[in-house]
C-alpha distance (Angstrom), angle and dihedral (degrees) to the residues before:
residue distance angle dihedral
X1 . . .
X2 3.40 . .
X3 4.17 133.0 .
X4 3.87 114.6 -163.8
X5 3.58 133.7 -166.5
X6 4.19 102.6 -121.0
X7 4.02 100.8 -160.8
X8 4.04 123.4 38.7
X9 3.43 102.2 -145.6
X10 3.60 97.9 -148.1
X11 3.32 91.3 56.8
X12 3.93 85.0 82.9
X13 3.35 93.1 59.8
X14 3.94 114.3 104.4
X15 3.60 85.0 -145.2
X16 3.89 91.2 63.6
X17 3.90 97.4 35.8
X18 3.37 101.5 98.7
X19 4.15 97.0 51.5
X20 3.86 85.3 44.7
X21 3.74 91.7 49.1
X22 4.09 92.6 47.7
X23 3.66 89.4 40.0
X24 4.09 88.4 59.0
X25 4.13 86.3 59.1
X26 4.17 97.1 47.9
X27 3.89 125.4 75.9
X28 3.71 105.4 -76.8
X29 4.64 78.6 -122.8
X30 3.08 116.0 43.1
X31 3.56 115.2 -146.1
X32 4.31 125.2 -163.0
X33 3.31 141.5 147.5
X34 3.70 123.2 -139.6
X35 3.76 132.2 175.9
X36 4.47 102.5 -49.5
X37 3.75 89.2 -15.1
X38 3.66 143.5 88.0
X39 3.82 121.1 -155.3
X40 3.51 135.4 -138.9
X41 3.50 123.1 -177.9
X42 3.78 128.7 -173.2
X43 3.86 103.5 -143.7
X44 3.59 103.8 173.1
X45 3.38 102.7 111.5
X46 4.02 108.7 159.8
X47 3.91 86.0 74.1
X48 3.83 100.4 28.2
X49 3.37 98.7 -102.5
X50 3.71 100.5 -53.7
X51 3.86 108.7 170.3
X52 3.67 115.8 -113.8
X53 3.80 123.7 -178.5
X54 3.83 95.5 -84.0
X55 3.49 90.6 55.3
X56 3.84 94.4 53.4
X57 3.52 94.9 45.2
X58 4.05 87.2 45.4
X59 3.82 91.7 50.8
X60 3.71 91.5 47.4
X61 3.44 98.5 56.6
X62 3.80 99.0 48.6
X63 3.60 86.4 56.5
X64 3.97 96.8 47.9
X65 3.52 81.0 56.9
X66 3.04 113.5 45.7
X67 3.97 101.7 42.3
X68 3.86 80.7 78.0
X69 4.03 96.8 41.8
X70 3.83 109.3 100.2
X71 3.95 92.5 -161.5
X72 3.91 91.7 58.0
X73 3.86 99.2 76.3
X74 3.85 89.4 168.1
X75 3.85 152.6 -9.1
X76 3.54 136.4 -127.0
X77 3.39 120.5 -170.5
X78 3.88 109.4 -149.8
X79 4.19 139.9 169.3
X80 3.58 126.7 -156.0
X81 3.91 94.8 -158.4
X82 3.85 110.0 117.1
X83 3.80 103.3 -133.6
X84 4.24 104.6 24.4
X85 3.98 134.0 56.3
X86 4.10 86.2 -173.8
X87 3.89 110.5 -38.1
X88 4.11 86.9 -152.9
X89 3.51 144.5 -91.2
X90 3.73 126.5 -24.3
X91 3.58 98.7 -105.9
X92 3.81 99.7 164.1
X93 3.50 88.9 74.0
X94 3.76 93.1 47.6
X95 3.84 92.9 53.5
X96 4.48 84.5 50.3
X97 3.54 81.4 52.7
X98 3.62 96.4 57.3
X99 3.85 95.9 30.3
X100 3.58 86.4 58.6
X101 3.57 105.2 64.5
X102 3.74 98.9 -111.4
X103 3.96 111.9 71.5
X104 3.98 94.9 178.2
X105 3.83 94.5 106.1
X106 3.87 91.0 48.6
X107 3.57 94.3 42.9
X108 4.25 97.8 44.1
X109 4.15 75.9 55.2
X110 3.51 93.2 68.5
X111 3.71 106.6 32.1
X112 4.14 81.8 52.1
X113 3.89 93.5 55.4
X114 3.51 92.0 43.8
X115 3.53 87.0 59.2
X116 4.05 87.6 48.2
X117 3.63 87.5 47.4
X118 3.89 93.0 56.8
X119 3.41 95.1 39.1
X120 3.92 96.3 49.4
X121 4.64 85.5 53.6
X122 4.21 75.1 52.5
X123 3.45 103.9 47.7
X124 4.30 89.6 47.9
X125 3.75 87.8 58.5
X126 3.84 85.7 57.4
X127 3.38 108.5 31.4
X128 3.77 133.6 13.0
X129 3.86 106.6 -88.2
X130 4.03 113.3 -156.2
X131 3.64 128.6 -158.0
X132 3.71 114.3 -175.4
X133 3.57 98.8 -170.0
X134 4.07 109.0 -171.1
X135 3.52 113.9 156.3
X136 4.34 123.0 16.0
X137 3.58 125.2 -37.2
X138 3.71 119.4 -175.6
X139 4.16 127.6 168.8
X140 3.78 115.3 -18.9
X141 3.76 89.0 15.6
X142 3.96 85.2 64.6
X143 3.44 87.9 47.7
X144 3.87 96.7 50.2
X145 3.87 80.3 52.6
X146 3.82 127.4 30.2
X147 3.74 94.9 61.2
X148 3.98 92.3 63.2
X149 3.58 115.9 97.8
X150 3.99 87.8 -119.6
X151 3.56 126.1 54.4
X152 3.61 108.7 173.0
X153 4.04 123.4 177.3
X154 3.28 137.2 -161.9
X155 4.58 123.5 -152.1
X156 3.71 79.6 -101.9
X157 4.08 95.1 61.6
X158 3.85 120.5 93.3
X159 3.41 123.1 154.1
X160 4.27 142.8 -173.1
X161 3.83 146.5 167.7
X162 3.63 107.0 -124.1
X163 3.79 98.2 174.8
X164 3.77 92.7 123.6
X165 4.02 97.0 75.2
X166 3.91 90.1 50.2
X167 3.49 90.7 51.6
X168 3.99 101.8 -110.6
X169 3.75 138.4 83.6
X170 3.39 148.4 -82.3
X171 4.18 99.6 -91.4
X172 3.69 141.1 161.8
X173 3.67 95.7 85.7
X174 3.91 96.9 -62.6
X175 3.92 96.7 118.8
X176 3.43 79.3 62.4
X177 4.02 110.1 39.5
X178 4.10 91.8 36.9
X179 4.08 93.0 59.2
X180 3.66 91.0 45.0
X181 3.95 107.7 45.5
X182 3.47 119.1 90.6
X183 3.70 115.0 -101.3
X184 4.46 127.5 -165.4
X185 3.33 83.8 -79.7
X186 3.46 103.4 66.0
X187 3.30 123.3 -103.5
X188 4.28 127.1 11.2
X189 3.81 124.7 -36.5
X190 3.98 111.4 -152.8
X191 3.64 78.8 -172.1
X192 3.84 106.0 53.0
X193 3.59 76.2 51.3
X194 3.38 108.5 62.1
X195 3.48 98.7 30.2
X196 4.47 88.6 65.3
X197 3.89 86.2 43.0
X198 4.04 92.5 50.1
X199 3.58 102.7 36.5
X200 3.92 104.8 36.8
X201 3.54 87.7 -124.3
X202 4.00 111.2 -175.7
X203 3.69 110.7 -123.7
X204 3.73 120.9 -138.9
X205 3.68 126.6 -142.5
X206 3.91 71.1 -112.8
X207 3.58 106.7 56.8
X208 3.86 87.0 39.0
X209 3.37 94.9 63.4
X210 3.74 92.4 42.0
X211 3.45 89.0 44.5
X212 3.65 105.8 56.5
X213 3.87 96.2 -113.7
X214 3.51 87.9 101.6
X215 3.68 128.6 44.2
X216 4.04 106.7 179.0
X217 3.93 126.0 25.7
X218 4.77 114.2 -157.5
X219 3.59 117.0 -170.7
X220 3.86 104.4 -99.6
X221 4.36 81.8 -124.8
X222 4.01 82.9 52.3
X223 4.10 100.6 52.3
X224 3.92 97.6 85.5
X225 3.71 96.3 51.8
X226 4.32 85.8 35.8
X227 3.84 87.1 56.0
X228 3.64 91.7 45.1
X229 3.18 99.1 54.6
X230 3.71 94.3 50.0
X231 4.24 85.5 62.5
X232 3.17 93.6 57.5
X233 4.28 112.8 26.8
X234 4.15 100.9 19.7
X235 3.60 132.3 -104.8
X236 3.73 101.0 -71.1
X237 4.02 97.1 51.5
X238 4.35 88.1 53.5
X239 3.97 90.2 48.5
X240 3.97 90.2 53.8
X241 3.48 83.1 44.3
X242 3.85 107.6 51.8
X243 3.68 106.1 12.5
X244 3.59 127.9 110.4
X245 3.50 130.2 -161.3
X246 4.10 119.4 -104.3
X247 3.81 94.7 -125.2
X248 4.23 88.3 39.4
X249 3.96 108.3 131.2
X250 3.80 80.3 -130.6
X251 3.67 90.4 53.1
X252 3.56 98.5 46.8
X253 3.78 98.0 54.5
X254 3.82 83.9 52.9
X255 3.70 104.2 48.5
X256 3.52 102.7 10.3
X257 4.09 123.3 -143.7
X258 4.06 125.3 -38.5
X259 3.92 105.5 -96.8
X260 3.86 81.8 -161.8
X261 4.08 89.8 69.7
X262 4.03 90.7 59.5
X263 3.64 90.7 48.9
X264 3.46 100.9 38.9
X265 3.69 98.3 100.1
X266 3.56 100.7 44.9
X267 4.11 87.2 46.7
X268 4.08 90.1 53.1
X269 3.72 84.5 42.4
X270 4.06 94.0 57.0
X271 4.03 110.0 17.2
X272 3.87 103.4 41.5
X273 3.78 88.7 92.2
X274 4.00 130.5 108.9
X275 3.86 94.0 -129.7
X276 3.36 141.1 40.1
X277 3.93 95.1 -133.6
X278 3.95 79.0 62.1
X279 4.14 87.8 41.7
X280 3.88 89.3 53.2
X281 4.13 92.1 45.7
X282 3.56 95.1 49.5
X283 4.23 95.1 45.4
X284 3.61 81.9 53.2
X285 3.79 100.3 48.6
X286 3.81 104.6 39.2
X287 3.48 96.5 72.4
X288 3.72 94.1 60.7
X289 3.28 99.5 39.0
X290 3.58 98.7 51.4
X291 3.52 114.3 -119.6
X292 4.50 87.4 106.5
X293 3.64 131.1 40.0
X294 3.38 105.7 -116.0
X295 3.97 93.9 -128.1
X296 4.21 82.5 65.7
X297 4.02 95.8 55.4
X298 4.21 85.6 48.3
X299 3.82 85.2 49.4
X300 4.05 95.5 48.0
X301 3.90 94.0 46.5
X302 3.55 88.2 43.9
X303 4.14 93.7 62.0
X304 3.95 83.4 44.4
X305 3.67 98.5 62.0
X306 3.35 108.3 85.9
X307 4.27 81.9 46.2
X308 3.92 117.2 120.8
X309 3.52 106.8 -119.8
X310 3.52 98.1 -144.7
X311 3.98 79.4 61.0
X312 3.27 98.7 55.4
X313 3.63 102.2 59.3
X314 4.03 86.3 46.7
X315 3.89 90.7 47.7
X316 3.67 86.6 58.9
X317 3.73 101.5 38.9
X318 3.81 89.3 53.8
X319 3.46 103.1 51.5
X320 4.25 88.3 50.9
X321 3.50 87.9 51.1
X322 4.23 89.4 51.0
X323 3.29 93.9 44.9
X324 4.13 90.1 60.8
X325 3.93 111.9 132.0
X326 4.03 91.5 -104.4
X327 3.66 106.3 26.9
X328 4.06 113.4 116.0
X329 3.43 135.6 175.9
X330 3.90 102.3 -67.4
X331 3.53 88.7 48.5
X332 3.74 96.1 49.3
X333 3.74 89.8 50.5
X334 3.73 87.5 44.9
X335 4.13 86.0 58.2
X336 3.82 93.6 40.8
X337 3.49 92.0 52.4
X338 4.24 103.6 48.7
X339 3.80 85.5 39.7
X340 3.94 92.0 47.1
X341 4.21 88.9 51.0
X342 3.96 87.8 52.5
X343 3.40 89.6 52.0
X344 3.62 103.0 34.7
X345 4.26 81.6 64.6
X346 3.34 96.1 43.4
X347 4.34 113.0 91.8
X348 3.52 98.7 -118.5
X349 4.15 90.6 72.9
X350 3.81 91.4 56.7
X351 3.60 97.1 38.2
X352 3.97 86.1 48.4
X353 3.52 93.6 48.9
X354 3.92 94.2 51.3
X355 3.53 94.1 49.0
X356 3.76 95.7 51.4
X357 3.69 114.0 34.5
X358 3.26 96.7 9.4
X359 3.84 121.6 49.6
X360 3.85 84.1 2.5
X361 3.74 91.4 -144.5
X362 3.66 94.3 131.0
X363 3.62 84.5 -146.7
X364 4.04 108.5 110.7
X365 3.18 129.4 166.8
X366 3.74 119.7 -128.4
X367 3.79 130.5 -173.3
X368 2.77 126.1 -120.1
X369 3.87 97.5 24.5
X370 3.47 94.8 -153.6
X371 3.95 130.6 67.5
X372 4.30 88.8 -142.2
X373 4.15 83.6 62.9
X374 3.75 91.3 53.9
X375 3.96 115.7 105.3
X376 3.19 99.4 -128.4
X377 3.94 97.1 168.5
X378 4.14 79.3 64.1
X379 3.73 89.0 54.1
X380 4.12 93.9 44.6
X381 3.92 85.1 50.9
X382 3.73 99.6 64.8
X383 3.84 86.0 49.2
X384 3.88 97.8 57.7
């Protein structure tokens, strides 16, 4: 699902204390109206933001209510934290959950912000449904932002699914959304998809935008005024406003270009593929037949080291299976969730877990240890 940064570092810093220390008395979402817009605010800064199950449940509601509240014309979601939009899910509690014999805390977690998931892709066909992402948002905070109808970035945004090291999968309905946006390219890339869901790859505000993920990038020094504006004139007036164009000279000294556009060809040329047995064969092939520098392969296998094998070969089977001529949203989430409780059971998640946020050794140890020993035909079955 969902991998969360545990400790905010700047949360040691006597500088920071006493917003840390306030923010530990408040509502871990803040929720306002002012003027045309409603406001949420993820205040949860010890762990970046990372959703727990008071937040979902929090975020929910405000929605619920006001789809049917003629004053809210919109929502932007918003954090004030310096370094994290939402750095995921709170896992670590998921993996107790599990560990402890009785998983039906961890697993009403998921099914609930799958629900929140769904309901946030609903809400944006009502209402306009604004992200500000300004800072790093990995897992559940993609998921608390991609399905809006606005996704708008600052050079301070990045963004990544790092499920593979903690021995899950990408989740909250991105296998779905990320092979179904429209990229640079012009139309969806099953490929640029997989590749940022397999790999870990960190997303620039860049390769967002080129990407699809994002659809709007505001000057960090602009966002105050931008969200002002929004109060008081509506979303649409702030983004004329504030917005700059990708490919904008201003722009471009700010964010820089999308790495994702030099890499797209060799990506399409190796991740496009409906398993990763076909994955592995093509990484190994392109670089001798031409169509990759061979200095690009070495760079993808080197973010998929510290991957669980066993989550590989799921990674790969669920995206194929969300990228199914009839599968939407629901259905995706629907996948992403009885494929998430398999693995959530399975040793790999808790050993994954340990070794990342917990221990922090980055040194887990995953059975099997090679993506040929996986049983794959167990995998396919909670699919069908």
């Amino acid at each position: 699902m969902t991998s969360n940064a545990n400790t905010d570092n700047s949360a040691t810093n006597p500088a920071t204390n006493t917003a840390v220390d306030s923010a530990a008395t408040q509502p871990k979402v803040l929720r306002s109206v002012t003027g045309r817009s409603g406001h949420l605010r993820l205040n949860r800064p010890k762990a970046l933001n990372s959703l727990d199950h008071d937040m979902v449940v929090d975020i929910t509601a405000a929605l619920t209510d006001w789809l049917t509240d003629d004053s809210v014309d919109h929502v932007l979601v918003t954090s004030d934290h310096p370094k994290a939009f939402c750095a995921g899910g709170d896992v670590r509690s998921v993996r107790d959950s599990v560990l402890s014999g009785d998983s039906s805390d961890g697993e009403r977690f998921f099914r609930d912000e799958y629900v929140m998931n769904a309901l946030i892709a609903e809400f944006a066909q009502a209402k306009p449904y604004v992200a500000v992402i300004n800072g790093i948002a990995m897992g559940g905070g993609l998921g608390v932002s991609l399905h809006g109808s606005h996704r708008v970035v600052t050079e301070k945004a990045s963004c990544s699914m790092p499920e593979m090291a903690i021995g899950f999968v990408p989740d909250v309905g991105i296998t779905y959304f990320s092979q179904h946006v429209d990229t640079a390219l012009g139309g969806p890339s099953p490929a640029i998809a997989r590749f940022t869901g397999l790999t870990g790859y960190r997303l620039t505000a860049a390769d967002m935008l080129w990407a699809g993920w994002a659809t709007h990038f505001v000057p960090s020094a602009s966002l105050a005024d931008f969200l002002a504006v929004a109060d008081s004139d509506g979303v649409e007036a702030a983004l004329e406003k504030y917005s700059l164009e990708p490919d904008s000279a201003e722009a471009i000294e700010l964010i820089g270009r999308p790495q994702l556009a030099e890499w797209h060809g060799c990506i399409s040329a190796c991740f496009g593929a409906d398993t990763w047995a076909e994955i592995d064969r093509a990484l190994t092939e392109a670089g001798s037949s031409g169509a990759c520098e061979e200095e690009d392969i070495e760079r993808f296998r080197a973010l998929m080291e510290a991957a669980s094998p066993e989550s590989l070969v799921a990674a790969v089977e669920l995206y194929a299976a969300n990228a199914e001529p009839g599968v939407g949203l629901r259905k995706a989430l629907d996948n992403e969730l009885r494929l998430g409780e398999y693995l959530r059971h399975r040793p790999n998640f808790a050993e994954g877990v340990r070794a990342v946020l917990i221990d922090k050794d980055r040194n887990a140890k995953f059975e099997p240890a090679r993506t040929e020993d996986v049983d794959v035909e167990a995998i396919r079955a909670t699919l069908r």
